[in-house]
C-alpha positions as CSV (number, residue, x, y, z in Angstrom):
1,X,28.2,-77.8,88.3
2,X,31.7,-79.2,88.2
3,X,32.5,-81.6,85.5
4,X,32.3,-85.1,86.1
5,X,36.2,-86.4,86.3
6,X,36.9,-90.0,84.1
7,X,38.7,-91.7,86.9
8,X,38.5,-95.0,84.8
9,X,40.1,-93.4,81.9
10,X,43.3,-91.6,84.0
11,X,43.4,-94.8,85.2
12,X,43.8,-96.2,81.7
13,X,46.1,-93.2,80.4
14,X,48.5,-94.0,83.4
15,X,48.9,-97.5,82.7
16,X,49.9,-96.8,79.0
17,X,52.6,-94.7,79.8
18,X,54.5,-97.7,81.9
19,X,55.3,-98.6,78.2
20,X,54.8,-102.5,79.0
21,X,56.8,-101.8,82.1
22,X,54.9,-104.0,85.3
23,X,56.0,-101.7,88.2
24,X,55.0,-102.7,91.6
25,X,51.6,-101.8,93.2
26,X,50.0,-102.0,96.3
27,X,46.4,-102.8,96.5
28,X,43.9,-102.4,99.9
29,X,41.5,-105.2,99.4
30,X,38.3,-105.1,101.2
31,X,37.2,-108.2,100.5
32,X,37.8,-111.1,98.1
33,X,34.8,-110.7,95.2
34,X,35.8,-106.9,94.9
35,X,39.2,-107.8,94.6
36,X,38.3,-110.6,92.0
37,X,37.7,-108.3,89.2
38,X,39.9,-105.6,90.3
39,X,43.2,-108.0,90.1
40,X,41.7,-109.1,86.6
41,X,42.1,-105.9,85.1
42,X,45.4,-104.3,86.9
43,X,47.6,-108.3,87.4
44,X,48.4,-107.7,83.6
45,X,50.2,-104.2,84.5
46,X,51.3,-104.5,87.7
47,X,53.3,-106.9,90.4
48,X,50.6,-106.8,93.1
49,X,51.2,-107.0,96.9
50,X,47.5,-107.3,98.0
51,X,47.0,-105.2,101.7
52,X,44.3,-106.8,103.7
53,X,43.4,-104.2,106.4
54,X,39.9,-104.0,107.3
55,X,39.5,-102.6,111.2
56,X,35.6,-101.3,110.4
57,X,34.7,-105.4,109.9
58,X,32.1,-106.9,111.9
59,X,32.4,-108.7,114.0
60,X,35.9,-110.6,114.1
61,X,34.7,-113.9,113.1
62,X,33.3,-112.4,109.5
63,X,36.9,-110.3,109.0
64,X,38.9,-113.6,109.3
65,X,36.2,-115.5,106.6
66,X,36.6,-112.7,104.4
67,X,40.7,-112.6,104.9
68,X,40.5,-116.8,104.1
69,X,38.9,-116.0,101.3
70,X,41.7,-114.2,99.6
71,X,44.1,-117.1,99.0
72,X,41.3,-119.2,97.5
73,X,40.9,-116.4,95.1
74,X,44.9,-116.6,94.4
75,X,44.9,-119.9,94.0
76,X,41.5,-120.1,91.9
77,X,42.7,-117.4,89.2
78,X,46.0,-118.8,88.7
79,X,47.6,-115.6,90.2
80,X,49.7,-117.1,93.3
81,X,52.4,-115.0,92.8
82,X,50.5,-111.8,94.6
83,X,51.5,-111.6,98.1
84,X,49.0,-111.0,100.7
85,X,49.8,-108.5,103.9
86,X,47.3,-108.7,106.4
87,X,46.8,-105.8,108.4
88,X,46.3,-105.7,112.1
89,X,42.5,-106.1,113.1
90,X,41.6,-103.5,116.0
91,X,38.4,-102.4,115.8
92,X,39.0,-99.9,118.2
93,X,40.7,-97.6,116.1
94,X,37.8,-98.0,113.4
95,X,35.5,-97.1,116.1
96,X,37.7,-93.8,117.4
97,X,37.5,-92.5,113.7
98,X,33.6,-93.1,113.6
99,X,33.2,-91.7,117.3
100,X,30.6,-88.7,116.5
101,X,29.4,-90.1,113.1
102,X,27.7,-92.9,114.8
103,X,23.8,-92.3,113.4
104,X,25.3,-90.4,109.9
105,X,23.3,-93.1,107.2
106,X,25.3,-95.6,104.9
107,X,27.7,-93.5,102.4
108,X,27.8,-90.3,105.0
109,X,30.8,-89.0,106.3
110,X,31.6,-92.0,108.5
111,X,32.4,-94.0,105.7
112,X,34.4,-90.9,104.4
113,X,36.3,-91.1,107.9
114,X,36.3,-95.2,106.9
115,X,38.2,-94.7,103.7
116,X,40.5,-92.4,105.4
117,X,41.6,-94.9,107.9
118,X,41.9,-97.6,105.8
119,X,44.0,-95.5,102.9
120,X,45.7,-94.0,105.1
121,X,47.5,-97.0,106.5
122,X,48.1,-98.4,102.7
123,X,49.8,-95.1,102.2
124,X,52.0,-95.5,105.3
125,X,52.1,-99.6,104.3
126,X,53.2,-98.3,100.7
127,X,55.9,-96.1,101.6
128,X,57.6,-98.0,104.4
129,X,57.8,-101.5,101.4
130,X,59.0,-98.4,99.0
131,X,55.9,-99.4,96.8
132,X,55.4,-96.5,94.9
133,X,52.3,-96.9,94.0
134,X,49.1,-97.7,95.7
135,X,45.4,-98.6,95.1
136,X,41.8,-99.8,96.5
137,X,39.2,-102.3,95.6
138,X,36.6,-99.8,97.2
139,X,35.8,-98.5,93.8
140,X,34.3,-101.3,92.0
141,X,31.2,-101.2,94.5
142,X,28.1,-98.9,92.9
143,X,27.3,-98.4,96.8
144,X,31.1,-96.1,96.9
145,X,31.5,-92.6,96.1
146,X,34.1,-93.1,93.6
147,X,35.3,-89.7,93.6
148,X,35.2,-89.0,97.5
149,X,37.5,-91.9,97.3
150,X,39.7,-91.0,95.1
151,X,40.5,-87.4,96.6
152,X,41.1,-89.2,99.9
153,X,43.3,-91.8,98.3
154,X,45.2,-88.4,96.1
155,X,45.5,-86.6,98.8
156,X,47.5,-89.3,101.6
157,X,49.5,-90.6,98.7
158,X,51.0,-86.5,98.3
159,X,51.4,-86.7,102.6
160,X,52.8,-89.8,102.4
161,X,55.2,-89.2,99.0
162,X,53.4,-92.2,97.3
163,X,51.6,-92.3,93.9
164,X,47.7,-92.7,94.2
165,X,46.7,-94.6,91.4
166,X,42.8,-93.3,90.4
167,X,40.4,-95.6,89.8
168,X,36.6,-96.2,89.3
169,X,36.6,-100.0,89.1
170,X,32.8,-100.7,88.5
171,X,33.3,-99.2,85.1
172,X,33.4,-101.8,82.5
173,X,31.1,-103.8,84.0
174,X,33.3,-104.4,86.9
175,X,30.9,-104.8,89.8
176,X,29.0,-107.0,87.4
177,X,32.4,-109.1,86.4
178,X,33.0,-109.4,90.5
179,X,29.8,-111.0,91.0
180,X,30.5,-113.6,88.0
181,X,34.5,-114.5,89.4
182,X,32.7,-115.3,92.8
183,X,30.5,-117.6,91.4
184,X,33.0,-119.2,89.2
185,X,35.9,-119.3,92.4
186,X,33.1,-120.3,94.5
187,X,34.0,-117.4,96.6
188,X,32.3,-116.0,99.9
189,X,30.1,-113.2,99.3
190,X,29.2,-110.8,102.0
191,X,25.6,-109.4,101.9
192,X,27.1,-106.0,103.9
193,X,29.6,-103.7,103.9
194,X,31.4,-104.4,106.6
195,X,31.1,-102.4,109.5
196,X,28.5,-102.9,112.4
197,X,26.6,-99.7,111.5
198,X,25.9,-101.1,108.1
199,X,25.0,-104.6,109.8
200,X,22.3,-103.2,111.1
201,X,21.3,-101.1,108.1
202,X,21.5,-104.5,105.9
203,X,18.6,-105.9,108.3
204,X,16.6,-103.6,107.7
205,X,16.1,-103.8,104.3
């Protein structure tokens, strides 16, 4: 059985070596509370450009109330000096990288081709603001394969010539910390993913 990588701890080791430096970073943001405790841990070593792109949300009206919810958050931990970039919402294209993987359950290989779309374009996003660096909330969630993400996230920051930074954000208590910023912002939380497959998974449970 393959040994179980630390991806908290490279995190950690990588931010040591910047030697107080605060290089720039760009973070994908799913949603506000993930991104709550996220920014608390990384603002301190990094200039943050946030990257809202989210095409898997369901529908429209619930993308745009969890893309409000972002400046609240800004505004509510004092960090106002993080730009926000908000992708361009086209479910379409969520729905062409799904297109086969339809009935595959909650954490199967459509949410694989999920992170893969949404990375992807951070990558791209990265590289064209010559960010070098680049990041996701997705890993503070217990329901995300930390290390499926991570090798997707590795692996488009090498096509695209941009550093991944690794991550497994609900170490620490992170997920935990998320929940407590949301009710202390007074921040929206979703009660689903995000995309209409696991909609309908949520109401069934």
């Amino acid at each position: 059985m393959p040994e179980k990588v630390d991806y908290n701890r490279i995190m950690e080791t990588e931010i040591a070596s910047l030697g107080g430096k605060r290089p720039d970073l760009l973070l994908h943001s799913c949603c506000a509370p993930c991104t709550s405790s996220v920014l608390e841990r990384l603002y301190p070593h990094f200039r943050i450009v946030l990257f809202y792109f989210n095409p898997n949300t369901h529908p429209r009206e619930e993308y745009e109330k969890r893309g409000a919810e972002l400046p609240k958050l800004l505004r509510a931990s004092g960090m106002t000096d993080v730009e926000i970039i908000f992708g361009e919402y086209d479910q379409d294209v969520f729905f062409r990288a799904a297109r086969g993987l339809e009935a595959e359950r909650e954490g199967g290989a459509r949410c694989g081709e999920c992170f893969t779309l949404r990375l992807g374009e951070t990558a791209k996003q990265a590289k064209k603001l010559g960010i070098e660096r680049f990041c996701t909330t997705l890993t503070v969630s217990p329901h995300k394969n930390a290390g499926l993400i991570n090798a997707i996230g590795s692996e488009l920051g090498r096509n695209e010539g941009v550093s991944w930074l690794s991550s497994d954000f609900k170490k620490k208590n992170g997920y935990l910390r998320s929940i407590e910023l949301s009710r202390e912002y007074e921040i929206y939380r979703q009660c689903y993913c995000g995309c209409t497959f696991s909609l309908e998974a949520a109401k069934e449970h």
